[in-house]
N, C-alpha and C positions, 0 to 999 in steps of 0.2 A: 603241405606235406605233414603227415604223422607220420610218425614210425615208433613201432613197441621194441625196447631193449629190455635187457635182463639188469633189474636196480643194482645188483652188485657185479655186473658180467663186463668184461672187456668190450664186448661189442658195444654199451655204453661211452666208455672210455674214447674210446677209438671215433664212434658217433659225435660224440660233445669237443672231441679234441681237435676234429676235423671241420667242425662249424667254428669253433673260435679261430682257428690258424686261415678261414676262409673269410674272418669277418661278416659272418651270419649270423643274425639275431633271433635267437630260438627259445622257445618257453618249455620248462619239463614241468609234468602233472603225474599224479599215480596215474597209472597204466592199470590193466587188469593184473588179476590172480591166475594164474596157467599151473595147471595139476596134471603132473605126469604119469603118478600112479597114486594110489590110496595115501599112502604116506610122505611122498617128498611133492613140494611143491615152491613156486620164487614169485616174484613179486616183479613187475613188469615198470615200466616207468614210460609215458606218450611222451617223444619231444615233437613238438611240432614247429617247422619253419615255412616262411614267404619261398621257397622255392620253385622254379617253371618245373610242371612236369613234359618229360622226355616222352613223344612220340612221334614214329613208331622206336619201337625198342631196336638200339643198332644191332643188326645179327648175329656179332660177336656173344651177346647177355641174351638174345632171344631164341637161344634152341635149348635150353635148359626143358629138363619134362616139368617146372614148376612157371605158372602160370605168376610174370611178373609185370612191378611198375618201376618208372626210376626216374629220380630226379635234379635239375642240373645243378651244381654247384659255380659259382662264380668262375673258378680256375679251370673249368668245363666236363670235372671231375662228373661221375653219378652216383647218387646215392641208389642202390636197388633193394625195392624191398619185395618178399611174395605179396599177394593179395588183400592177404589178413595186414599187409603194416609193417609185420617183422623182417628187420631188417638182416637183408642178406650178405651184402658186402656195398666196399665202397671201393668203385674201380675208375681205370684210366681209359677210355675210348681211344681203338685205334685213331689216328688221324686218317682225315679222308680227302 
């Protein structure tokens, strides 16, 4: 798994905080540069982990109009990210 976070953005925080409290051993690298308009723009950071990815996506995260992937975390958490990597949220799957 990769996934792009924002270097100074809570989804970072939240990302990094959620692999260590899961005991997942994850590498960060500079990510890309993402330019929103002419003049502002952030700096992205790849963490990437040994994680299974999750398929098919449970139908709960799979009716979103954004085309995703997601992957499982020990405590059976998902991480989901769009296409591109970017991470969308980190959720709890009904039980089934």
């Amino acid at each position: 798994m990769v996934i792009y976070v924002n270097e100074a953005g809570s989804d970072r925080q939240e990302l990094i905080e959620e692999l260590v409290k899961e005991g997942v051993t994850f590498k960060e690298s500079s990510g890309k540069t993402t330019r929103e308009s002419s003049t502002a723009g952030w700096r992205t950071v790849a963490v990437e982990a040994n994680l299974p990815e999750v398929w098919p996506i449970p139908p709960e995260f799979s009716q979103s109009d954004v085309d995703i992937r997601a992957w499982r975390l020990p405590s059976g958490r998902l991480i989901i990210a769009d296409l591109e990597g970017n991470l969308e949220r980190i959720a709890t799957p009904r039980p089934t």
